[in-house]
N, C-alpha and C positions, 0 to 999 in steps of 0.2 A: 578494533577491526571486526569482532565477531559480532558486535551489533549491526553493524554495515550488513555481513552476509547477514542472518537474519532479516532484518528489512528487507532483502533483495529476494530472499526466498517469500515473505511475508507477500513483497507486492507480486510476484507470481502468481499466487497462491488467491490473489484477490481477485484476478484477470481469471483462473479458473473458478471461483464460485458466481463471477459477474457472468462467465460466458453461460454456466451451470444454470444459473437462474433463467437467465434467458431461454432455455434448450426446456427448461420445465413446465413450461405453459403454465404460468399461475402457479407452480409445485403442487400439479396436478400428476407429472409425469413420474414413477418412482424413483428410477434411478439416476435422471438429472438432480434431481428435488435430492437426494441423501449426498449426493457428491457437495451439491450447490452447500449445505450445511456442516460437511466434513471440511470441505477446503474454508470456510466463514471462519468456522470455527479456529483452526489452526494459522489460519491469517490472523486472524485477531490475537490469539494469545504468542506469537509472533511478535505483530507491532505491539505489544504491550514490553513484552519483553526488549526488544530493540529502544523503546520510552527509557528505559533504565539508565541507558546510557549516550542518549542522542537527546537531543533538542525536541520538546513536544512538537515543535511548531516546524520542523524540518522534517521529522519523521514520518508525521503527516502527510506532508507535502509530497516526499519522496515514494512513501507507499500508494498517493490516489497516482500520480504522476505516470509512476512506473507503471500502474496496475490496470489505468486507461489507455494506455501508451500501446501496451499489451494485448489488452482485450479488443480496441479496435484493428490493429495488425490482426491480430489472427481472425476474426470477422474479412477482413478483404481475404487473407489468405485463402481461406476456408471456402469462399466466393460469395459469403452471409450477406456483406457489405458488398459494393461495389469500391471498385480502388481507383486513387486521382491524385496527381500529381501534387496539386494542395493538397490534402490528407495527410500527404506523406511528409511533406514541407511542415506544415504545423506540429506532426507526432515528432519531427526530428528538434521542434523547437523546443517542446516539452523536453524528451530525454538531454538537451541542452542545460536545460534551465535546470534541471534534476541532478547530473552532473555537477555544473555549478554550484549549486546550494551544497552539495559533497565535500567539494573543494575546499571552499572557506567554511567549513561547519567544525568545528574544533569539538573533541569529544565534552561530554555534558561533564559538570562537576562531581565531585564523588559524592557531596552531600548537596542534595536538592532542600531548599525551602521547606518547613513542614508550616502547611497549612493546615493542620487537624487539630490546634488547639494547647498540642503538645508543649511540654518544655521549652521547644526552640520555638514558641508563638511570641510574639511582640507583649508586652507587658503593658497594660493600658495608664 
């Protein structure tokens, strides 16, 4: 479950460095531009962390999901975007589809694959 939160803080966290970047004109502006890198940054070591025990291919999915889901909502919110009843119908299909992939995603195995060569590489 702690990887769940994590990724859910993660994908927040991405919707603030996407909105961040945006606000920086080019990371021209300073304190868009240091937020936009502070929340990147913590996003990222986030979903890495959440990688540990989720699905690469879920995690993923569930961090851009959430994290555009997000960043456009608060663009309409904000009045950045304009807001449409389509918009609204499609971000609810995302966090649908985001949901779901939750639902059936069974936590990752304790021991992953080692592809680096290791001990546990295939013996030719």
């Amino acid at each position: 479950m702690r990887y769940w939160i994590v990724l859910l803080a993660s994908s927040v966290l991405e919707a603030v460095w996407a909105t961040a970047l945006g606000d920086s004109n080019g990371l021209s502006r300073l304190a868009p531009s240091i937020v936009f890198v502070l929340a990147l940054t913590a996003s990222m070591l986030g979903l890495g962390y959440a990688m540990k025990g989720l699905p690469v291919s879920v995690a993923y999915a569930v961090w851009t999901g959430i994290g555009a889901a997000l960043t456009v909502t608060w663009a309409m919110a904000t009045g950045v975007e304009p807001a449409s009843l389509l918009k609204v119908v499609f971000l609810a299909g995302i966090v649908a589809c985001v949901v779901g992939l939750a639902l059936v995603t069974p936590a990752r195995p304790k021991r992953a694959p080692d592809f680096s060569g290791g001990e546990d590489a295939a013996q030719p």
